[in-house]
C-alpha positions in Angstrom: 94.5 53.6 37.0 91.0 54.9 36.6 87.6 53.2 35.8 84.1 53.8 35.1 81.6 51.9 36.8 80.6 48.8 35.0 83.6 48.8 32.5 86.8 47.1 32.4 90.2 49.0 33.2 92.3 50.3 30.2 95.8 49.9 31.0 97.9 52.6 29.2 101.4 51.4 29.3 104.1 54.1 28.8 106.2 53.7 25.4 109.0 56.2 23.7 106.9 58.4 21.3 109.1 56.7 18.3 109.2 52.6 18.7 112.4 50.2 18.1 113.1 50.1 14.8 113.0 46.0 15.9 108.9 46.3 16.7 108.7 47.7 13.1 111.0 44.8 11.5 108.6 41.9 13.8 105.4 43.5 12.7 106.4 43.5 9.2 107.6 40.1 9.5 103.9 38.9 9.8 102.6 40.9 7.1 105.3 39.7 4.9 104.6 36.0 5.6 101.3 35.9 4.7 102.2 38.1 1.2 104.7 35.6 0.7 102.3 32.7 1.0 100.2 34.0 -2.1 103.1 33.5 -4.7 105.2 31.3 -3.0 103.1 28.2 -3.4 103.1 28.8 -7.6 106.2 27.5 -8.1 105.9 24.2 -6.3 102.6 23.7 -8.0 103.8 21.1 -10.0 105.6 19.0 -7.6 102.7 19.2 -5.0 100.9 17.7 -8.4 103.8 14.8 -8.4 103.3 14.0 -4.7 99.4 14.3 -4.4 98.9 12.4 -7.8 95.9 15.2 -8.6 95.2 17.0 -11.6 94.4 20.6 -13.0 91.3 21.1 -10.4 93.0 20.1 -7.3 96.2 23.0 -7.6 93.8 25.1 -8.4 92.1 24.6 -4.6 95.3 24.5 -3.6 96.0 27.8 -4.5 92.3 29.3 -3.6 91.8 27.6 -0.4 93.8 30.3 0.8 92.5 33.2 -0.6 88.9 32.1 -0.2 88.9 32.5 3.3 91.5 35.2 3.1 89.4 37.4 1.1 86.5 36.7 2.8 87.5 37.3 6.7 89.8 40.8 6.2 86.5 42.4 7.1 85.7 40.7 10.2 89.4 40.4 11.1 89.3 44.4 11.7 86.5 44.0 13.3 88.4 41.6 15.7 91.2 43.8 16.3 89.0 46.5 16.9 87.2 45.2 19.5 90.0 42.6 21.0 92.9 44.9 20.6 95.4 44.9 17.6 98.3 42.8 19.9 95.9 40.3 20.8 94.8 39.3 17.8 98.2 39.6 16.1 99.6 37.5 18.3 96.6 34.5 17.5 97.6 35.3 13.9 101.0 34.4 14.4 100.3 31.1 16.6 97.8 29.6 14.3 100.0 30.6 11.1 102.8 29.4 12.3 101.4 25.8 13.6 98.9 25.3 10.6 102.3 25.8 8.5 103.9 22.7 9.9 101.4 21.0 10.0 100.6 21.9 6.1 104.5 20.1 5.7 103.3 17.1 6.8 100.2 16.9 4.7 100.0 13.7 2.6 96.4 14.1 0.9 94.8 17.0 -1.3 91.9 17.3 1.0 93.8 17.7 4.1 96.2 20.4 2.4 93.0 22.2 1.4 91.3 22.2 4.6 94.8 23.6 6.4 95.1 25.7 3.3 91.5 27.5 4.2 92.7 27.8 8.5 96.2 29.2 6.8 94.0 32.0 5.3 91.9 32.8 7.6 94.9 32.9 10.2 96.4 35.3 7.9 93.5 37.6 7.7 94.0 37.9 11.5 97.2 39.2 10.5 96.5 42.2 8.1 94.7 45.0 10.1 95.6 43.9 13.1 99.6 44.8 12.4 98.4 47.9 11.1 96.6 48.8 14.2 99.6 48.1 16.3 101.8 50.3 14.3 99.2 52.9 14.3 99.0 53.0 18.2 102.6 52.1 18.7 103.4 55.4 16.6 102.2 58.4 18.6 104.0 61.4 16.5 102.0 61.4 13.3 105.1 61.9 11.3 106.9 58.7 12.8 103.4 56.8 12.0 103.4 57.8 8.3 106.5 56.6 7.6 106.4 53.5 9.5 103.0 52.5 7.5 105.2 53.5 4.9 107.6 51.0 5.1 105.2 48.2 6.7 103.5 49.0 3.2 106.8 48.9 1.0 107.1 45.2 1.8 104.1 43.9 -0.2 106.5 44.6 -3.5 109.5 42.7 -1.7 107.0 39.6 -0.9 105.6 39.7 -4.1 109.3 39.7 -5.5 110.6 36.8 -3.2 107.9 34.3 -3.3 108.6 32.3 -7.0 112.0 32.8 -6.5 112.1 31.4 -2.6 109.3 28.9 -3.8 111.5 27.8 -6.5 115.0 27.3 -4.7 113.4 25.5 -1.8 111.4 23.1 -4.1 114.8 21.9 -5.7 116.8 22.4 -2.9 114.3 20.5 -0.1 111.2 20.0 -1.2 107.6 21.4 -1.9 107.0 20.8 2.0 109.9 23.5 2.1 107.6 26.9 1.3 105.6 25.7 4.5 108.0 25.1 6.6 110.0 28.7 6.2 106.6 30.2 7.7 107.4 28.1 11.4 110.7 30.5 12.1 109.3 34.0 10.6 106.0 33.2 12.4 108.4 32.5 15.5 110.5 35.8 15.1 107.4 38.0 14.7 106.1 36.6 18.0 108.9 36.9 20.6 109.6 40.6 19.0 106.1 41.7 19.2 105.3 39.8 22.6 108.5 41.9 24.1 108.2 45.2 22.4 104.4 45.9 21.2 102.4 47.8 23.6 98.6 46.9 24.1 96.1 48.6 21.6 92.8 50.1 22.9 89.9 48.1 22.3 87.1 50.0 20.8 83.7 49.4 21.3 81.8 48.2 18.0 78.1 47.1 17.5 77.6 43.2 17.1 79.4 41.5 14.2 78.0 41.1 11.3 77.1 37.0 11.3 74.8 37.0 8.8 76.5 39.1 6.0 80.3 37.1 6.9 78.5 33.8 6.2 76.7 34.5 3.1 79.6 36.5 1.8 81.9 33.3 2.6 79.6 31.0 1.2 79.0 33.0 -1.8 82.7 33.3 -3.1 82.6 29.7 -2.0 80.1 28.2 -4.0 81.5 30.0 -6.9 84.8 29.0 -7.0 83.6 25.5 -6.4 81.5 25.7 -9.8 84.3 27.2 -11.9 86.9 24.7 -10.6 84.3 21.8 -10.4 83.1 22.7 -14.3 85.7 21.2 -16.5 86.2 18.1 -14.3 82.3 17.4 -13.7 80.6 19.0 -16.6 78.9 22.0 -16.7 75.1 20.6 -16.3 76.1 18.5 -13.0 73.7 18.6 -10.5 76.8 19.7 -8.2 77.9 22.3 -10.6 74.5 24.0 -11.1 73.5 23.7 -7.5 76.8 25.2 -6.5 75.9 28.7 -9.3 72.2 28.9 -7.5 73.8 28.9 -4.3 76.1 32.0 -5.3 73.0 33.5 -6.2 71.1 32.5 -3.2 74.2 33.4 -0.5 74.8 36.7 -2.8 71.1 38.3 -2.5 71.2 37.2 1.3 74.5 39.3 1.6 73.2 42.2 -0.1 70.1 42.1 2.4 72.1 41.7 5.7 74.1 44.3 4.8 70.9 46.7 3.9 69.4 45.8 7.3 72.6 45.8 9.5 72.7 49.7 9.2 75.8 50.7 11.8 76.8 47.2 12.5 76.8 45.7 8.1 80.9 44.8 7.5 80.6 46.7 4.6 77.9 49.6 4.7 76.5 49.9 1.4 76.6 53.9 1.6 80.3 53.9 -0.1 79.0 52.4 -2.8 77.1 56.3 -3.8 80.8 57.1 -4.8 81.6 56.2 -8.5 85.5 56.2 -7.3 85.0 53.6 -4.6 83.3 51.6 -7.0 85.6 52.2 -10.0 88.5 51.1 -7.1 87.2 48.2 -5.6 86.2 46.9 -10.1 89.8 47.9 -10.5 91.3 46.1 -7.6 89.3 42.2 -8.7 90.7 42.7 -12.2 93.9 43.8 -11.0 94.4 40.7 -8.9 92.5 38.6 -11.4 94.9 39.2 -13.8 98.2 38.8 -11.3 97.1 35.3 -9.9 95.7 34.4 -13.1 98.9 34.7 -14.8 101.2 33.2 -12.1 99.5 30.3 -11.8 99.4 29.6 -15.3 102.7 30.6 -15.9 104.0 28.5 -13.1 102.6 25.4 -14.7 103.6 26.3 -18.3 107.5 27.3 -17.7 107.5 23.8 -15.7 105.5 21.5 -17.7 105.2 23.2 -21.2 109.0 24.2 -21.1 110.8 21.7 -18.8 112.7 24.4 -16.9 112.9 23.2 -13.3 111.6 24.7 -10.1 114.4 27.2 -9.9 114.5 28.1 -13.1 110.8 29.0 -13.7 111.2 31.0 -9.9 113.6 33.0 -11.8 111.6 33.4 -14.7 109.3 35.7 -13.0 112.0 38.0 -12.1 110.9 40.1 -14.9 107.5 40.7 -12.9 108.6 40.4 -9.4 111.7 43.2 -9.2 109.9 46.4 -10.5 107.5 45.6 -7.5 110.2 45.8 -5.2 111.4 49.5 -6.3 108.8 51.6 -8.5 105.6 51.8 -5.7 108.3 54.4 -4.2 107.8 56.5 -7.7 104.6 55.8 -8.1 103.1 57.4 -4.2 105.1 60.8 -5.2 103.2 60.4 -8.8 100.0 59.5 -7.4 100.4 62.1 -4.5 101.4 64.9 -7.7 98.4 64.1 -10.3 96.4 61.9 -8.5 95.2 58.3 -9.0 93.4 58.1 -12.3 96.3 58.1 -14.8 98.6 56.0 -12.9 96.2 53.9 -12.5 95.4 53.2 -16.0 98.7 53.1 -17.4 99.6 50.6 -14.9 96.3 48.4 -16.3 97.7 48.9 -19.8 100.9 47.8 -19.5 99.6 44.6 -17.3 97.1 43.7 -20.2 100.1 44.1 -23.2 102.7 42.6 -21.0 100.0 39.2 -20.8 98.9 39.9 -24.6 102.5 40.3 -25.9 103.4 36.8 -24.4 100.6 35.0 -26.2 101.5 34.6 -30.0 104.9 32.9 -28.0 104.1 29.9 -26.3 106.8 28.1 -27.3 110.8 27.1 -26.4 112.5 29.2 -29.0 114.5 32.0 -28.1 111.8 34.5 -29.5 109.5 33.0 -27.1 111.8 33.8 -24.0 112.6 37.3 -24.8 109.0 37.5 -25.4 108.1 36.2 -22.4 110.6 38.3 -20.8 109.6 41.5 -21.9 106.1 40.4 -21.5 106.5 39.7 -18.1 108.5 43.2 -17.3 105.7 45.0 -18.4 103.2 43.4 -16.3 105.6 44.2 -13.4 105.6 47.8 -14.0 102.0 47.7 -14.4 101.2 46.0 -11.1 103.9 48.4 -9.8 102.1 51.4 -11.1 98.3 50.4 -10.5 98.3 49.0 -7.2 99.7 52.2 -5.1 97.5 54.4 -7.2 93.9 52.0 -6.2 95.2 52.5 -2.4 94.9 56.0 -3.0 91.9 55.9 -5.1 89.9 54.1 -2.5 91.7 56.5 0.8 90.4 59.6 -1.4 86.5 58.6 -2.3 85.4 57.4 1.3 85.0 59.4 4.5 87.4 59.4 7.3 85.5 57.3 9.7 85.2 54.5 6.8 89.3 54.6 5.7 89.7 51.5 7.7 86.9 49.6 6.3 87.1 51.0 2.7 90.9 49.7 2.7 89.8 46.2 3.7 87.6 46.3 1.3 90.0 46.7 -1.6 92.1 43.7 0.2 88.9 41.8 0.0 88.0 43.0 -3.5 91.7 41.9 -4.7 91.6 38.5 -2.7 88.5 37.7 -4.7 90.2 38.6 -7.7 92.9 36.1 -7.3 90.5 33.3 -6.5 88.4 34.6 -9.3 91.7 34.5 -11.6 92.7 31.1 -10.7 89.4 29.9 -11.3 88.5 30.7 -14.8 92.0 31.0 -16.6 92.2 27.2 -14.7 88.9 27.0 -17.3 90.8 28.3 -20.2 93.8 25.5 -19.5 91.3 22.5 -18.9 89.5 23.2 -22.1 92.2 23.6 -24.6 93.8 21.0 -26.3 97.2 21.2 -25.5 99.4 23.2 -22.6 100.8 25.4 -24.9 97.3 26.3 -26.7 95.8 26.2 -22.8 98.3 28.7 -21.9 98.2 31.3 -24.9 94.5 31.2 -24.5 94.6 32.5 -20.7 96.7 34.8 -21.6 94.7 36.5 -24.2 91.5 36.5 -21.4 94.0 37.7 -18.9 95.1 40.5 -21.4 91.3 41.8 -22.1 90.3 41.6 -18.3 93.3 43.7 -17.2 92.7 46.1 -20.8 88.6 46.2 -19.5 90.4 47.4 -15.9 92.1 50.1 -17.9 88.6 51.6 -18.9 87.3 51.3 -15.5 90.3 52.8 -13.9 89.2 55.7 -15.8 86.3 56.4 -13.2 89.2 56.5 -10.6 88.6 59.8 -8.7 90.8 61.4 -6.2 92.9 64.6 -5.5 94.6 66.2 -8.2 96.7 69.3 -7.3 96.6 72.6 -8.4 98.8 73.2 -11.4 101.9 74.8 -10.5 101.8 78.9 -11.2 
């Protein structure tokens, strides 16, 4: 083992060119968990409500504590891998998921199951890139790596697909406590295979992190979500609520400024923005997710307390959305790879924005309403199948090689703030109406026009489209 003067050894342990398939399966396992923990918690929205004795406002931080911090640490979480090592860092992922789970079981206050909900997401940001960094240095044939990232990749449709339907059989079955506890033995899985079979990443050297731009970045999306959430509940012209808007104005400008002065070192260098594409993507990707977590939230509370159907029930509702995500991002990377992002893209928005629109008019319990609701919700699910895929590649096409890794958590970030975005306002929609029902064909409507305004901006997608065919 060789070493440079002033620098620490690099141990290069000696692995088979082409991994245990069981490495693959325990590094998925992580990424799987935290997907799963986005959607899983919907379902058991309305017994956490029950339990906690809190309103509207506090599911709604239940839901966004963890993709506040999610959102807003993918960025420095690369960072972390890169300059810790991928296993490292994976493995703190799993430890801190895993325990903050349990101890998220035994919460018996709101504020507590926020404040573990915020640690659950930023463990879970640990999680993201630095699984993908394992698997890209685990993987040495190129061939092997593709379709390894491949499959690591495939699983975000089969998270999406699981969580209301786990969430709801464990709520009826156990318990709300139940979707918390499931995380303890994946989390432990993950671990032991990844502790016995992952081999140690390189660690790269990076410039300094970017302090100033992940603080104002986190306390912009913060101070935000707090005023949308806070609105309703505290009134619009509280000193809270209006001090919380000039703060995201205030925390915003500073980001913007540490990022123009961080040059090399800025978490996300404002150069990509020159592209139209990138920017089209990352537009794309908030409304996308705006529109996903919007509309499973509210759904979640309407099938439940609008229509009486029980936690299983309403998990199975969503099977409509849920089960074209687990099959048609397979279709949709040939497509994409055949005409490029743009259309796919778009047609994926439109379907999203008349699968929320068609369910409006149909807000109530007849059986028009259910087949509505049904059909509704299958063409969202073939939209999110379609769009999604086609953003990744949108985004890997309109930045330069050296920035893939940061332009990817970007669109991760961009999406994340979506959700919480989502959440937020259509939580707006439902605490000014005057009923559930009225609440809930309202949010659907704003859904429907922010994922039909992501159909126009999809249009500004750019990427490769091949040759036609002589």
């Amino acid at each position: 083992m060789a070493t440079q003067a002033g620098a620490q050894p690099v141990v290069a342990p000696a692995r088979p060119d082409k991994p245990s398939r069981t490495l693959l399966i325990g590094l998925s396992l992580g990424y799987f968990m935290v997907l799963l923990d986005m959607t899983i918690v919907s379902v058991a929205l309305p017994a956490i409500s029950d339990y906690l004795h809190v309103g509207l406002s506090g599911l709604q931080w239940v839901t966004n504590g963890y993709t506040i911090t999610f959102a807003a640490l993918l960025l420095t979480a690369g960072w972390l891998s890169d300059r810790y090592g991928g296993r490292r860092v994976f493995l703190c992922g799993l430890v801190a998921f895993g325990l903050l789970s349990g101890v998220s079981a035994a919460a018996t206050t709101l504020p507590v199951l926020v404040v573990l909900r915020l640690a659950l997401g930023a463990a879970g940001a640990l999680l993201l890139p630095a699984s993908l960094a394992v698997i890209t240095n685990a993987y040495t044939d190129p061939a092997e790596r593709a379709r390894a990232v491949g499959s690591w990749a495939a699983i975000t449709g089969a998270a999406l697909a699981a969580g209301p339907v786990v969430g709801g059989v464990l709520t009826d079955a156990v318990g709300w406590r139940a979707i918390f506890l499931i995380n303890v033995p994946v989390a432990l899985a993950s671990f032991v295979i990844t502790v016995r079979m992952a081999p140690e990443t390189a660690r790269k050297q990076r410039s300094g992190l970017d302090l100033s731009g992940q603080v104002s970045g986190i306390v912009a999306l913060a101070a935000l979500v707090y005023a949308l959430i806070e609105g309703p509940d505290k009134g619009w012209t509280a000193a809270a609520v209006l001090g919380a808007f000039a703060l995201t104005l205030v925390a915003a400008v500073a980001f913007v400024l540490a990022e123009t002065r961080a040059g090399d070192a800025a978490m996300l260098p404002l150069r990509m923005f020159r592209s139209r594409g990138f920017s089209a993507a990352l537009a794309a990707g908030l409304f996308a997710n705006f529109g996903l977590s919007g509309l499973l939230f509210v759904l979640s509370l309407f099938f439940q307390d609008g229509r009486g159907e029980s936690s299983f029930v309403a998990g199975l509702s969503f099977l409509p959305l849920t089960l074209p995500t687990a099959f048609n991002p397979l279709y949709t990377g040939r497509l994409v790879g055949r005409i490029g992002p743009r259309r796919p893209a778009t047609i994926g928005f439109v379907l999203m924005g008349v699968g929320a629109l068609v369910q409006a008019p149909f807000t109530g319990d007849s059986t028009g309403a259910v087949v509505a609701t049904e059909v509704g919700l299958l063409a969202f699910g073939f939209g999110v199948s379609f769009a999604l895929p086609a953003l990744v590649a949108g985004v890997a096409s309109t930045v330069p090689p050296e920035l893939a890794g940061i332009g990817a958590g970007t669109l991760n970030s961009a999406r994340q703030i979506g959700a919480s975005l989502g959440v937020a306002v259509l939580g707006v929609v439902l605490d000014l109406s005057s009923s559930n029902a009225a609440g809930t064909r309202w949010a659907l409507v704003t859904g429907g026009a922010v994922l039909l305004l992501g159909a126009l901006i999809s249009g500004g997608l750019r990427g490769r489209t091949p040759a036609p065919a002589r």
